[in-house]
C-alpha positions in Angstrom: -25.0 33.3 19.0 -21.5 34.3 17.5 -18.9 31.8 18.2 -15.8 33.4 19.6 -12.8 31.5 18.0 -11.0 33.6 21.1 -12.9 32.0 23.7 -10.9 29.0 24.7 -12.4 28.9 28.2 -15.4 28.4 26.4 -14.6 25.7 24.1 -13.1 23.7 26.9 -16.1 24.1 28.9 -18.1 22.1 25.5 -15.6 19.7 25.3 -16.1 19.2 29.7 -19.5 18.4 28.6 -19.4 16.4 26.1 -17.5 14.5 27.8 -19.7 13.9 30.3 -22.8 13.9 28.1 -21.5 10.7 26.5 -19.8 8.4 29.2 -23.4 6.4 29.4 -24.9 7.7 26.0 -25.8 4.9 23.7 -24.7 5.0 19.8 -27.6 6.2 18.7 -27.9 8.6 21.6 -24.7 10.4 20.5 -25.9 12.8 17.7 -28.3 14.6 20.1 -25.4 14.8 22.9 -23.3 16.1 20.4 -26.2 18.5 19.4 -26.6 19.7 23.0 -23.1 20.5 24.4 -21.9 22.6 20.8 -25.2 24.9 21.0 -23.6 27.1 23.4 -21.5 27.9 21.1 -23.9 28.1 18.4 -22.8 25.0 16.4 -24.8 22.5 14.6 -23.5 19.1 13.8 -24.7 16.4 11.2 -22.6 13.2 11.8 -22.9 10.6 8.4 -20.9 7.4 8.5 -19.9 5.8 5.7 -21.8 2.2 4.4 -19.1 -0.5 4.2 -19.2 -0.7 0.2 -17.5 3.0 0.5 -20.5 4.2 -1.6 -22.6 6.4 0.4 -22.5 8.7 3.1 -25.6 8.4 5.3 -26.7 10.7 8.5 -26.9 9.3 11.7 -30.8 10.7 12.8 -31.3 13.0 15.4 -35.1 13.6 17.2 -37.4 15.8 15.9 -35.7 16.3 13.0 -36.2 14.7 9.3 -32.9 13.0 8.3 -31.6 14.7 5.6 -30.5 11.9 2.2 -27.4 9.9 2.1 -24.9 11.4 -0.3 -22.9 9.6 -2.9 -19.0 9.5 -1.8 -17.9 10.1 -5.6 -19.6 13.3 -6.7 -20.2 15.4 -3.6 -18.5 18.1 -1.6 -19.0 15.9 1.3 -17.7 12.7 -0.5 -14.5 14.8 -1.4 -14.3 15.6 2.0 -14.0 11.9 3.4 -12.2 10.6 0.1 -9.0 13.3 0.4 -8.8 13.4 4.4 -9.4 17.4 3.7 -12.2 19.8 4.8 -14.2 21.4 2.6 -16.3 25.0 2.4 -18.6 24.8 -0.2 -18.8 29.0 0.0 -17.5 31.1 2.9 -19.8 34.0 2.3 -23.9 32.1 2.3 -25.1 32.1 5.7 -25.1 29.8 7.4 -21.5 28.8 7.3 -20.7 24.8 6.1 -18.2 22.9 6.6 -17.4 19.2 5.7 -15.0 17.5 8.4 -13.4 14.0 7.6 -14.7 11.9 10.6 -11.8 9.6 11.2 -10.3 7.6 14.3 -6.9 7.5 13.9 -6.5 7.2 10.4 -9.2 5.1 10.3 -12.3 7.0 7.6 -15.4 6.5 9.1 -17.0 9.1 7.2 -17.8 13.2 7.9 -19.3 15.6 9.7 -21.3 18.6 8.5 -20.9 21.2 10.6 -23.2 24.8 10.4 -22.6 28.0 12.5 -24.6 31.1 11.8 -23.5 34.2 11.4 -20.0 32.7 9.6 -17.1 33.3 12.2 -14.9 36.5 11.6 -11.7 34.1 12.1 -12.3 31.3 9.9 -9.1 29.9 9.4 -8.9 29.3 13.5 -12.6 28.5 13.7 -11.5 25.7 11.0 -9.0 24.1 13.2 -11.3 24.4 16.2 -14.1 22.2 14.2 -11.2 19.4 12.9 -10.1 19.1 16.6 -13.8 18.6 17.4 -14.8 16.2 14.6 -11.5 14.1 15.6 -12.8 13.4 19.0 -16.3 12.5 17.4 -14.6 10.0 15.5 -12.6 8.5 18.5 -16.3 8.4 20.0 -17.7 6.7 17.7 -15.4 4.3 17.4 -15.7 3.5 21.3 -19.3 2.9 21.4 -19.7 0.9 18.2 -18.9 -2.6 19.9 -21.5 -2.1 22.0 -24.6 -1.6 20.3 -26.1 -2.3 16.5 -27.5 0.9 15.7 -23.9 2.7 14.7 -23.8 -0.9 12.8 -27.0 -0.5 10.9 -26.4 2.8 10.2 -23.2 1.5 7.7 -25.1 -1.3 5.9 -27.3 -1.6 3.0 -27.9 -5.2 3.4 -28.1 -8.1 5.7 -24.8 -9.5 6.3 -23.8 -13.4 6.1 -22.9 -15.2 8.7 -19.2 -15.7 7.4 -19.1 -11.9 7.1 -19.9 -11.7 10.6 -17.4 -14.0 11.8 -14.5 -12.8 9.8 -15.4 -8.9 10.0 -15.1 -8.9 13.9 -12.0 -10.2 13.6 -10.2 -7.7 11.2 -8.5 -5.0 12.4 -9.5 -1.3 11.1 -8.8 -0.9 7.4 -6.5 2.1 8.4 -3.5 2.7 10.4 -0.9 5.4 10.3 2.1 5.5 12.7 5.1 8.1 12.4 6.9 6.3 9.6 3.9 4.2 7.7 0.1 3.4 6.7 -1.3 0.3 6.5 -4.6 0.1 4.0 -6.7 -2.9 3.5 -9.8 -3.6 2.1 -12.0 -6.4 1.2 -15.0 -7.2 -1.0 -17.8 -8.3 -1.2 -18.2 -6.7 2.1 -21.4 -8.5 2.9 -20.7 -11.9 2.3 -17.1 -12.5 2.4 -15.8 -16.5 2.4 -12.2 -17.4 3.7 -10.4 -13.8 2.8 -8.8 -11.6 6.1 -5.9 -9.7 6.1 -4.0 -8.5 9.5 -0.9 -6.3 10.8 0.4 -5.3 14.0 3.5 -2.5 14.3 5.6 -2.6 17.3 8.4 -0.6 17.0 10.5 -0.3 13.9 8.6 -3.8 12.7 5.7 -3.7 10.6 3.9 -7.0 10.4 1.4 -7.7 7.6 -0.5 -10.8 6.4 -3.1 -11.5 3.7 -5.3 -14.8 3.6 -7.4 -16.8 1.1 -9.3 -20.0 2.9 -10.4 -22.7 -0.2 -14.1 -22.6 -0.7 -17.1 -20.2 0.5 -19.3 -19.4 3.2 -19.3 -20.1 6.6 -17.2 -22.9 6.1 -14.7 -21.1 4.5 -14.7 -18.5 7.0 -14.2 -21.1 9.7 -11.3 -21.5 7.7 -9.5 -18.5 7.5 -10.7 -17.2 11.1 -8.4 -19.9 12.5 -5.7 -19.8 10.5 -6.1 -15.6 11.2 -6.7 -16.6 14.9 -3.5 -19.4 14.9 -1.1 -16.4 13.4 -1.9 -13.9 15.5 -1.1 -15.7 18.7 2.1 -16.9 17.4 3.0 -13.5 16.4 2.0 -12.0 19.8 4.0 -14.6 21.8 6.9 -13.5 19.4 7.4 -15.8 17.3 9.0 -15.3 13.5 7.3 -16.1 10.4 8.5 -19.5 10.2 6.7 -20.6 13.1 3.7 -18.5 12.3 3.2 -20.7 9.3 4.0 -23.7 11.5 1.4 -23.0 13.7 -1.2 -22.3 11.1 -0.1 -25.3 9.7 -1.2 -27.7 13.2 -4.5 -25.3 13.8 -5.8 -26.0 10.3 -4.5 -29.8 10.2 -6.2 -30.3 14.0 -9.0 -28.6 13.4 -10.2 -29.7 9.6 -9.1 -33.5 9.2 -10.7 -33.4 5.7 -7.8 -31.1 4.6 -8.8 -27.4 4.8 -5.7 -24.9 3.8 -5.4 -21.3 3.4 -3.2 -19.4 1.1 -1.6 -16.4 1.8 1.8 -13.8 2.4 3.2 -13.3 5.4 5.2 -10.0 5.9 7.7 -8.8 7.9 9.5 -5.1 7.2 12.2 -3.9 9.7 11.8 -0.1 9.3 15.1 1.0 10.9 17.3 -1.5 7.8 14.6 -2.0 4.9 15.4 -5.4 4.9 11.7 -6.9 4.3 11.6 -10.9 5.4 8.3 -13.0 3.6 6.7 -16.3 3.2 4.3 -17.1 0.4 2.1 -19.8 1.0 0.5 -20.5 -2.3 -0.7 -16.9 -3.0 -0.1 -14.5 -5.7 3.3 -12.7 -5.0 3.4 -9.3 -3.5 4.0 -6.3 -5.9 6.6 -3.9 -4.9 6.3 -0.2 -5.7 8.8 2.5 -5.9 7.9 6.2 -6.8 4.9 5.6 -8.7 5.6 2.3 -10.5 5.6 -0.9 -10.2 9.3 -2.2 -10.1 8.6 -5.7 -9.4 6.7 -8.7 -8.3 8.3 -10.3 -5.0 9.1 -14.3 -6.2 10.4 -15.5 -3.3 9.9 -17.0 0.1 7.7 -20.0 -1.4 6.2 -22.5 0.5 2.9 -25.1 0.0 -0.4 -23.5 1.1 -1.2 -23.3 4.9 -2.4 -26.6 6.3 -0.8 -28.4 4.4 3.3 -29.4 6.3 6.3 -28.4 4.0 9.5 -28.7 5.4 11.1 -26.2 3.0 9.7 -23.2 4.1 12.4 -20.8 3.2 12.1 -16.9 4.2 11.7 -14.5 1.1 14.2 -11.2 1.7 14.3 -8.3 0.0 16.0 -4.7 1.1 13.2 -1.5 0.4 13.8 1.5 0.3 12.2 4.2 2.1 8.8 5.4 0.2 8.0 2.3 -1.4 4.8 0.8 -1.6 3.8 -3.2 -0.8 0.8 -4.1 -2.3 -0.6 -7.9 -1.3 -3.6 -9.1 -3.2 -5.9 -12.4 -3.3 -7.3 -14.4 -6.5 -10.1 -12.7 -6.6 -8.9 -9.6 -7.3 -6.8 -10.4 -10.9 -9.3 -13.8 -11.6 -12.3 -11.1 -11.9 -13.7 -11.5 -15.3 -16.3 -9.4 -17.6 -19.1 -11.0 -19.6 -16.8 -11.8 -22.2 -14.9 -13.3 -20.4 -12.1 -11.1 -20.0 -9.9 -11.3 -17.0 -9.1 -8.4 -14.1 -5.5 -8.9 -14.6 -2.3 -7.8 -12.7 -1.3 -5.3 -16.1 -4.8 -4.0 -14.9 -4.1 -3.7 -11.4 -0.9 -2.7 -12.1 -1.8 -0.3 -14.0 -4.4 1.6 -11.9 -1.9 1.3 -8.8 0.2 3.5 -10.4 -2.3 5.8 -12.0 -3.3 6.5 -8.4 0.4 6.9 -6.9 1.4 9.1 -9.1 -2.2 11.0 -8.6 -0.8 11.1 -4.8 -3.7 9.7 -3.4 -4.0 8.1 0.1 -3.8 4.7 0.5 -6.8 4.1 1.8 -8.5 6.2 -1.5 -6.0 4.1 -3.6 -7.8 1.0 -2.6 -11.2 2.1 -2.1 -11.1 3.0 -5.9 -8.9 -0.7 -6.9 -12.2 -2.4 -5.1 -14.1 -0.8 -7.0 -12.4 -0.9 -10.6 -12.7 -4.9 -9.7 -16.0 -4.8 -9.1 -17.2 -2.7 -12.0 -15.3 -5.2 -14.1 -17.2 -8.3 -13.0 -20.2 -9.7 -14.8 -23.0 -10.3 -11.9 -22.1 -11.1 -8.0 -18.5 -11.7 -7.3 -17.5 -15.5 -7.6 -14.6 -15.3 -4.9 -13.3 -12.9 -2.2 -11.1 -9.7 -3.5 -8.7 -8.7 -1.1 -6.0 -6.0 -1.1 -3.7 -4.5 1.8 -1.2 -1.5 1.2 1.5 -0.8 3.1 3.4 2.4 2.7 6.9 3.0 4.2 7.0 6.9 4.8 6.0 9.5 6.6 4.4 11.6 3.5 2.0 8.7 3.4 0.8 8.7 7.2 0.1 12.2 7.0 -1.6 11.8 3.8 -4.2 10.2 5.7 -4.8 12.6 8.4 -6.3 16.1 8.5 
């Protein structure tokens, strides 16, 4: 049937029901549900999440119908649609009408959604809007019932994943978050077998709170590591503590916990959005790289202190006053101690480098990142040796919306 972009009585009565449809539906029951309240309205819908490398896109499978093939992320209509936060048409005049929808919760990209309608809708501007409202309360659903199931898990790995990427995983936040006046991007490689690196933040108010971590070692052990130092900084930030105590209680988890001496590197962030004035410790860890316009102005040398786990009484608070618009970008090791086969290193001019290239390309952060990972791992010679981890945090407004439709 013709779907009547005037009909809002309509629409709300398919939202009603899939509402309802999916209060008890299981992950992998939701494509059908989906399926089944939009063909009223003539609507067919394709949901593909992404795989955690950020590679491939690949369709959730419906019954009685052949899955169609995962699609590449770089190189497709659909890939553009997921890596630019934008929707794409691939030609308004063939029947049936296509659109590619960013799937995203939050600001969180969780892939896209292909969405047919047959005969193409006389107002497709409206229609378009429609379908993005839609697609956003997919994503929100999705999100909801992934803890509690596998199948919406399987669906976004290529590969069995190690028991240290299990641990630490579960315990990250989402890669992506946007508020009114920032975006926080992380990511972290290998995705599959990650040792000792995490990265957290929490906002509250005008205070953005950031960390990156690097536990010594791999494997499980090292991700015993890192998940309580993570867990021992988190609950000293959330009984509102500053970052000098933070660090003090990573310090007695690690020290209590691994008499052998087992310490974690990493920055610790703290950016007052209301004055710019940006407070930091650096526990052993390359220092954070501060960005203005679309270059790299600086590296942050303060705020030094020995790694976490092991007591220093000179911890001393890094400041330094940001302006609205710049970037932050905290690394690990493994991201500049990547090396080719002959032997040449990753490098911060590298990094540096392709950070800009990408800033002044105006690309979301989550895209700017996405494509670092990469660049890192094309650059190595066989499996990664250590963890490569990278957050972004962008102070304006420009950059949150740049990661929403």
């Amino acid at each position: 049937m013709s779907w009547d972009v005037e009909a809002g009585a309509t629409w709300h009565a398919v939202i009603v029901d899939l509402l309802a449809r999916v209060n008890f539906a299981l992950g992998d029951e939701l494509p059908d549900e989906i399926n089944k309240a939009t063909a009223p309205i003539g609507l067919d819908v394709t949901i593909y999440l992404v795989d955690h490398e950020q590679q491939r896109l690949w369709p959730l499978p419906r019954q009685g119908k052949p899955p169609p093939p995962p699609m590449s992320v770089d190189g497709s209509l659909a890939g553009r649609a997921f890596t630019s936060v934008r929707t794409q048409v691939p030609d308004p005049d063939t029947a049936p009408y296509r659109m590619w929808v960013p799937l995203i919760d939050g600001a969180e990209r969780l892939g896209v959604a292909e969405v047919l309608v047959d005969p193409p809708p006389a107002d497709r501007t409206r229609f378009q809007r429609w379908c993005e409202s839609l697609v956003g309360l997919l994503g929100h659903l999705v999100a909801v019932k992934m803890p509690y199931g596998d199948s919406l898990h399987r669906a976004r790995r290529t590969r069995a994943m190690s028991a240290a990427g299990e641990l630490l995983t579960q315990l990250l936040p989402p890669l992506t978050f946007s508020a009114h006046r920032l975006s926080i991007s992380a990511v972290l490689e290998p995705c599959y077998d990650v040792g000792g690196d995490a990265f957290d933040y929490a906002v509250d108010g005008p205070i953005a709170r950031t960390m990156v971590l690097d536990a010594m070692g791999r494997g499980l052990r090292a991700g015993l590591t890192g998940a309580t130092a993570l867990g021992a900084l988190r609950a000293a930030r959330r009984d509102d503590h500053g970052l000098y105590a933070m660090a003090r209680a990573a310090d007695a988890a690690l020290t209590e916990q691994f008499p052998d001496l087992r310490f974690v590197t990493g920055v610790l962030t703290e950016l007052n959005m209301d004055s710019g004035l940006l407070r930091y410790i650096n526990a052993g860890h390359p220092p954070p790289l501060l960005m203005r316009g679309a270059k790299a102005v600086r590296e942050l040398p303060g705020g030094r202190r020995l790694p976490l786990g092991i007591e220093d009484s000179r911890i001393v608070v890094g400041e330094e006053i940001l302006e609205p618009g710049d970037r932050l970008l905290l690394y690990t090791d493994g991201v500049v101690e990547a090396y080719d086969q002959g032997g040449d290193r990753f490098g911060v001019e590298r990094l540096v480098d392709l950070a800009e290239r990408c800033a002044a390309a105006g690309m979301p952060g989550p895209e700017t990142l996405r494509r670092l990972a990469h660049s890192v791992l094309a650059h190595q010679d066989g499996p990664p040796t250590d963890d490569a981890t990278l957050l972004l945090l962008e102070w304006s407004p420009q950059a949150a919306e740049r990661t929403q439709l």
